[in-house]
C-alpha positions in Angstrom: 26.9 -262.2 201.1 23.5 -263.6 201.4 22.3 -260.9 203.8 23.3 -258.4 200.5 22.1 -260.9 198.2 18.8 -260.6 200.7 18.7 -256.8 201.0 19.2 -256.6 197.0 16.0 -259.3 196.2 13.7 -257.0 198.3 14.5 -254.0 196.8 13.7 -255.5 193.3 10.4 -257.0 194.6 9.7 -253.5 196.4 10.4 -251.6 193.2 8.6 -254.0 191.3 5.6 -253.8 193.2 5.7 -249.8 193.1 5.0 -250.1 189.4 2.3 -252.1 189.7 0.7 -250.1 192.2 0.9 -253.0 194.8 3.2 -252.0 197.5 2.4 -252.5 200.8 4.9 -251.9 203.8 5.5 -255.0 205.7 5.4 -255.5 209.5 7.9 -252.8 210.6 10.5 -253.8 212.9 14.3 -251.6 213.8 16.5 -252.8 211.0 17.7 -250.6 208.0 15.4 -252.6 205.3 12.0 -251.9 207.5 12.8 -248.1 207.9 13.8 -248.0 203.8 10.2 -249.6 203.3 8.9 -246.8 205.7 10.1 -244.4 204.3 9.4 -245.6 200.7 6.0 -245.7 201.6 5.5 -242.1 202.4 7.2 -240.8 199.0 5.2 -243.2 197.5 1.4 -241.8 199.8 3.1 -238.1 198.9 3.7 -238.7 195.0 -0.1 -240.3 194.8 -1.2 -237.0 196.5 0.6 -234.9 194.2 -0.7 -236.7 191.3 -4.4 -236.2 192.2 -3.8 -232.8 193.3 -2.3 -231.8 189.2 -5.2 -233.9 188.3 -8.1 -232.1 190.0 -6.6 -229.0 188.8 -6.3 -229.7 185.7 -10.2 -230.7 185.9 -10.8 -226.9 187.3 -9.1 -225.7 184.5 -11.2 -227.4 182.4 -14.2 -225.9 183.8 -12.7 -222.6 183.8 -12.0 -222.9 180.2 -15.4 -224.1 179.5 -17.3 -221.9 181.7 -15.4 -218.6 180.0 -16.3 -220.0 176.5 -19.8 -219.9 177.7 -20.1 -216.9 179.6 -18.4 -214.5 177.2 -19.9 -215.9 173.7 -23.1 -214.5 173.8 -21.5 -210.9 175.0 -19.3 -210.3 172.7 -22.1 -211.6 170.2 -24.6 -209.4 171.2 -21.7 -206.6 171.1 -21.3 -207.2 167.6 -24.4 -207.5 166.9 -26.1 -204.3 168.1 -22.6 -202.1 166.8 -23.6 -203.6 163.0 -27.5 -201.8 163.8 -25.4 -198.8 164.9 -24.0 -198.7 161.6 -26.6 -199.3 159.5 -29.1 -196.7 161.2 -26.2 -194.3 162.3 -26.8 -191.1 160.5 -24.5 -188.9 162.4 -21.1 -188.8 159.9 -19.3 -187.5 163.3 -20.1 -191.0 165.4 -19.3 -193.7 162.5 -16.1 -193.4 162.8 -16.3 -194.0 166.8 -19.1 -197.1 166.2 -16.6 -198.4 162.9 -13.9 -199.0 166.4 -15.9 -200.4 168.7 -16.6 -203.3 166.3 -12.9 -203.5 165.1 -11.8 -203.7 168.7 -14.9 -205.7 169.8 -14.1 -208.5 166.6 -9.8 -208.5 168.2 -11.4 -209.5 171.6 -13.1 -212.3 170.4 -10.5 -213.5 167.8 -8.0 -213.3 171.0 -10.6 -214.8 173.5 -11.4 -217.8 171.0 -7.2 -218.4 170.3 -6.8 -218.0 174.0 -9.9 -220.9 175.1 -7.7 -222.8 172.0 -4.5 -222.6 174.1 -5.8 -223.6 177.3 -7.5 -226.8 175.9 -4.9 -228.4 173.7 -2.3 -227.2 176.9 -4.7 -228.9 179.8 -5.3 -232.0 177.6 -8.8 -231.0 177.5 -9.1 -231.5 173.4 -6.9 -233.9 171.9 -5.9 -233.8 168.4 -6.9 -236.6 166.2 -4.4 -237.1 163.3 -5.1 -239.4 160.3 -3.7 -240.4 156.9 -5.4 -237.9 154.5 -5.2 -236.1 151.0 -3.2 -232.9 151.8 -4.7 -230.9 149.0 -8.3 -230.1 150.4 -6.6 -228.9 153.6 -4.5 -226.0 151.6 -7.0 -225.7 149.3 -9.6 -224.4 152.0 -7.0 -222.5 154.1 -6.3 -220.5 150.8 -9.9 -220.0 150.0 -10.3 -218.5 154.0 -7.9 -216.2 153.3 -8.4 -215.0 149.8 -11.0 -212.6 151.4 -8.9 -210.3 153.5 -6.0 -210.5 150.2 -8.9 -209.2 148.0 -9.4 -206.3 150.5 -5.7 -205.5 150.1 -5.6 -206.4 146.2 -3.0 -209.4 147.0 -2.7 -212.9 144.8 -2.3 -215.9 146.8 -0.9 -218.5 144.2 -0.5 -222.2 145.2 2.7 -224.2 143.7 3.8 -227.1 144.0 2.2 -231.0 143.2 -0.4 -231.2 146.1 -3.1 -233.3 144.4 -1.5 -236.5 145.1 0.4 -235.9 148.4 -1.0 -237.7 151.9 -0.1 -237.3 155.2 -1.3 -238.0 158.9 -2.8 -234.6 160.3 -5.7 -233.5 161.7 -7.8 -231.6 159.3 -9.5 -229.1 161.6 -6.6 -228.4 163.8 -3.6 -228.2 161.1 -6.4 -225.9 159.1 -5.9 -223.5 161.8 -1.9 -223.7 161.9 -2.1 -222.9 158.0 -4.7 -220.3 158.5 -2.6 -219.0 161.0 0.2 -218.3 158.5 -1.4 -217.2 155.7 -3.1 -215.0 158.0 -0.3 -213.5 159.2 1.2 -213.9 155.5 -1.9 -211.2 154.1 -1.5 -209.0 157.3 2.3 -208.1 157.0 2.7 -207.9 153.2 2.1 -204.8 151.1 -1.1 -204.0 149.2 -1.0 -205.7 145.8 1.4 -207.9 146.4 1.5 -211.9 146.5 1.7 -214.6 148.5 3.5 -218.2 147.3 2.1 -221.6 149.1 4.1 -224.3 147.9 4.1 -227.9 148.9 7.2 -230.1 148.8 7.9 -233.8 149.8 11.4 -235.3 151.6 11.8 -238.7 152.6 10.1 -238.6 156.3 7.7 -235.6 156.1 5.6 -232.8 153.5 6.3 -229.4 153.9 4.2 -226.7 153.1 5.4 -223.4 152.9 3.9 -220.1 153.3 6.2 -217.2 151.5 4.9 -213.3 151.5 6.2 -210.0 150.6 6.6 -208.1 154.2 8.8 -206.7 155.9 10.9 -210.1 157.1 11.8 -210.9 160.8 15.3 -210.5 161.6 17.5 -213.0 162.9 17.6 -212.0 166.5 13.5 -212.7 166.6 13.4 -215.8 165.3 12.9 -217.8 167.9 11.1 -215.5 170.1 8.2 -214.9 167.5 6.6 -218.3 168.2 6.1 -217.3 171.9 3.0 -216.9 173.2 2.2 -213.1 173.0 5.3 -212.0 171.6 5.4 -209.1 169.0 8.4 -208.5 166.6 9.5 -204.8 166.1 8.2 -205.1 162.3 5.2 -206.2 163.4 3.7 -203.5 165.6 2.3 -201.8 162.9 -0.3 -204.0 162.5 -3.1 -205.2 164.7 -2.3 -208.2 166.3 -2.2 -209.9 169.3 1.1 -212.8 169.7 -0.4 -215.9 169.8 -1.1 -216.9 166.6 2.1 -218.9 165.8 2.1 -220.2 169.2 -1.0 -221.8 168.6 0.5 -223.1 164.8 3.4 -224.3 166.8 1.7 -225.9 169.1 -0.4 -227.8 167.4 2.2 -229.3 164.9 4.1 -230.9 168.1 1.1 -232.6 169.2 1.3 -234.2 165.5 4.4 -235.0 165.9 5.9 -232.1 163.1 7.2 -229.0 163.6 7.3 -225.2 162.3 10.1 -222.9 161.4 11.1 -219.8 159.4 13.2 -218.4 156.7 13.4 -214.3 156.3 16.2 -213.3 153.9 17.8 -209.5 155.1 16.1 -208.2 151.8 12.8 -208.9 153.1 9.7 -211.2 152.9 9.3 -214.6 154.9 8.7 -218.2 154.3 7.0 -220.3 157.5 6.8 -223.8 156.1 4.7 -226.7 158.4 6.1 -230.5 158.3 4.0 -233.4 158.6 4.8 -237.2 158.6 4.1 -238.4 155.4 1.8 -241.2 155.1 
């Protein structure tokens, strides 16, 4: 009884010094505790290797991500850049319709290169979000004012609804502007010209949810889930430009503020993504 009682105590004391970092392996000797101890000591050398091995990888990711920000900025830039002089100087009628796709195509690379760099640093830990208790009214009032420009183009109404002066919640502005810009985005890309798009802001008892509702074509049932993977393209959606990761990146950065994101697309048509956030 007392040699279990014996065995049982240094167990305790061997666990308890694994969380605290202090183990050390006694003088080894041939009975069943001293070969336990042995061989707790090498899962315990091969975990700590394992752990600095993630750890300097995630540091080259880091780099990686950093040094492809860099190194492809002033490009695509310079890209841009000299296919706007192209345009303006371009007399040939033939050629502007060749130069008006090299900037399209050259402005998708760098929207996907900048949402991919996005992805890799909130995924690697490399940026971490921030959130506070704030006013949630500048935050929809800015992502509507962003995307009123591409509605004008396509002679669309966004109309806001909903009591938002008042309402506060913990977010973090910069990030959860891009999850709502995402949306409404999406929202002006999918719907038909001259129709409208509906934000509306509502408040339950644990968190605010603001709701983005269009006029498109609506998602059927069986896509759901899939359409917040990353790259994924429903069938209704491959009419448009677009590249998958938009509401990837909007899902991902509502779990790392502890809400969520989900959608509601009647068979008739349209869609409604609505954002929650903990309420202040």
């Amino acid at each position: 009884m007392r040699t279990g009682s014996k065995i049982i105590s240094r167990l305790d004391a061997m666990l308890e010094a694994a969380i605290n970092g202090s183990f050390v392996e006694e003088d080894y000797d041939e009975t069943e505790l001293s070969r336990l101890e042995s061989k707790f000591r090498q899962y315990l050398t091969a975990r700590e290797t394992a752990s600095e091995k993630v750890e300097a990888e995630r540091c080259a990711i880091k780099e990686l991500v950093t040094d492809i920000s860099h190194q492809t900025k002033t490009p695509l830039a310079n890209i841009l850049l000299y296919t706007q002089l192209l345009q303006e100087q371009c007399q040939d009628q033939q050629a502007a319709p060749y130069i008006e796709q090299i900037r399209m195509q050259t402005e998708k690379l760098e929207f996907l290169m900048q949402a991919l760099i996005k992805i890799s640093r909130l995924e690697s830990g490399m940026v971490e979000l921030a959130p506070t208790v704030g006013p949630l009214y500048p935050l929809i009032l800015q992502a509507v004012n962003l995307a009123k420009g591409k509605a004008g183009i396509k002679e669309m109404t966004i109309e806001m609804t909903g009591e938002a002066t008042d309402i506060r919640a913990i977010f973090d502005f910069r990030w959860t502007l891009e999850a709502l810009g995402n949306l409404l985005d999406n929202a002006v890309k999918y719907s038909p010209v001259g129709s409208r798009v509906t934000v509306n802001v509502r408040t339950f008892e644990m968190f605010v949810c603001i709701s983005v509702e269009d006029m498109g074509p609506g998602i059927p049932e069986s896509e759901q889930a899939q359409i917040f993977e990353r790259f994924y393209r429903g069938k209704n959606a491959r009419h448009e430009e677009g590249n998958g990761v938009g509401l990837y990146l909007t899902r991902m950065i509502l779990q790392k503020e502890r809400g969520y994101v989900k959608v509601v697309s009647p068979e008739k048509g349209g869609s409604r993504f609505s954002i929650y956030l903990q309420r202040a």
